[in-house]
C-alpha positions in Angstrom: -19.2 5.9 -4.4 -19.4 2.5 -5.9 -19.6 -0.8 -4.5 -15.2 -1.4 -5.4 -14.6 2.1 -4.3 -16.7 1.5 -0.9 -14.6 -1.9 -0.5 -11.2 -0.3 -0.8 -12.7 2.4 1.4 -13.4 0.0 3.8 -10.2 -1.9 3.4 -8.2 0.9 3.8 -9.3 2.7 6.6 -9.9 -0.6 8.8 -6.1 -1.3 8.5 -3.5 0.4 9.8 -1.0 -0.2 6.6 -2.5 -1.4 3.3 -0.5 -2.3 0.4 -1.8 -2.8 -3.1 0.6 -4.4 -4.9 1.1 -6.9 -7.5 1.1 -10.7 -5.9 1.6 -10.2 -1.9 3.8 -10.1 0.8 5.5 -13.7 0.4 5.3 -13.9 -3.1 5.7 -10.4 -5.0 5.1 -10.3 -8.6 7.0 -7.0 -10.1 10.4 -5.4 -8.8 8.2 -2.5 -7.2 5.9 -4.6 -5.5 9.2 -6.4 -3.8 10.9 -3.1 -3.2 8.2 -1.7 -1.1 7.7 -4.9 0.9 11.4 -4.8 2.0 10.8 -1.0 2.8 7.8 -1.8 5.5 9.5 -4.6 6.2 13.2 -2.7 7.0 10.9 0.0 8.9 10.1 -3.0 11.2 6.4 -3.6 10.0 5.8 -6.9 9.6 2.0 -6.8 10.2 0.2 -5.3 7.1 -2.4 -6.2 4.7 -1.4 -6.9 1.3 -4.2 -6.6 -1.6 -3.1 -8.5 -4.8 -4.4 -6.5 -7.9 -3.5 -9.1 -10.6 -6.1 -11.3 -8.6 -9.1 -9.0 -9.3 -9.3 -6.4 -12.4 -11.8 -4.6 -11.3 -9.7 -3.8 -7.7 -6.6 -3.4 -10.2 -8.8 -0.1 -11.4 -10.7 0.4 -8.7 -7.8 1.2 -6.6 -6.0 3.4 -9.4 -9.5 5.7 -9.3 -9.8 5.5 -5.7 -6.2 7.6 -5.1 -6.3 8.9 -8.7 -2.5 7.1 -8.8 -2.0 5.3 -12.0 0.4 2.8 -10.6 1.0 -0.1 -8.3 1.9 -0.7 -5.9 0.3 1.8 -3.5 1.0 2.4 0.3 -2.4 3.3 2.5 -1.6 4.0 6.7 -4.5 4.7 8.6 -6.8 5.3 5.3 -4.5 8.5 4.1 -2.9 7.3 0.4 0.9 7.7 0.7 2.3 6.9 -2.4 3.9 4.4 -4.4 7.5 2.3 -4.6 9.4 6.0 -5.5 7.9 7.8 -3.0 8.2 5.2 -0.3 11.8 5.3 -1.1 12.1 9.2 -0.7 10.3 8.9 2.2 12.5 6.4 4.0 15.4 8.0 3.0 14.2 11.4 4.9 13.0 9.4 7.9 9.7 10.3 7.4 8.2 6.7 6.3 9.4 5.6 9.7 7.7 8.1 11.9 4.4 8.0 9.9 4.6 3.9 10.6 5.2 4.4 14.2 2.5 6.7 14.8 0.5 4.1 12.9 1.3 1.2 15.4 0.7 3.4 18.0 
């Protein structure tokens, strides 16, 4: 594993929620990124660490290897890779987002 993968390792599974996204949780910087703020944000999480991938190429990569998931933003709860703005939306709209996120806080 290299030294980026090890970091996102670590970043990952020391957080409950992760978000890689594009800009961060005040600020978003693509439609996507936005949408899946609102999402954790609707779901009543409001503590989550946000990684901005425009401010680091190498994590911009390194994160698209790590879940071999071409696209940002991506949603990490307790270290398992969820998915990104399209399935967070499918998810919330089966209820199942919400019940992973409260085990989470848990």
């Amino acid at each position: 594993m290299s030294d980026m993968q090890q970091r996102i390792h670590q970043t990952v599974t020391g957080n409950p929620v992760v978000l890689y996204m594009k800009g961060d949780a005040r600020f978003p910087q693509c439609g996507f990124s936005a949408t899946a703020v609102q999402i954790l944000k609707t779901c009543g999480v409001n503590d989550f660490v946000t990684v901005n991938v425009l401010a680091d190429e190498a994590i911009r990569q390194g994160v698209k290897e790590y879940a071999n998931w071409p696209t940002i933003p991506q949603l990490y709860i307790k270290g398992e890779f969820i998915g990104g703005c399209d399935i967070m939306k499918e998810m919330y709209q089966a209820g199942e987002l919400q019940e992973m996120l409260e085990e989470a806080a848990a």
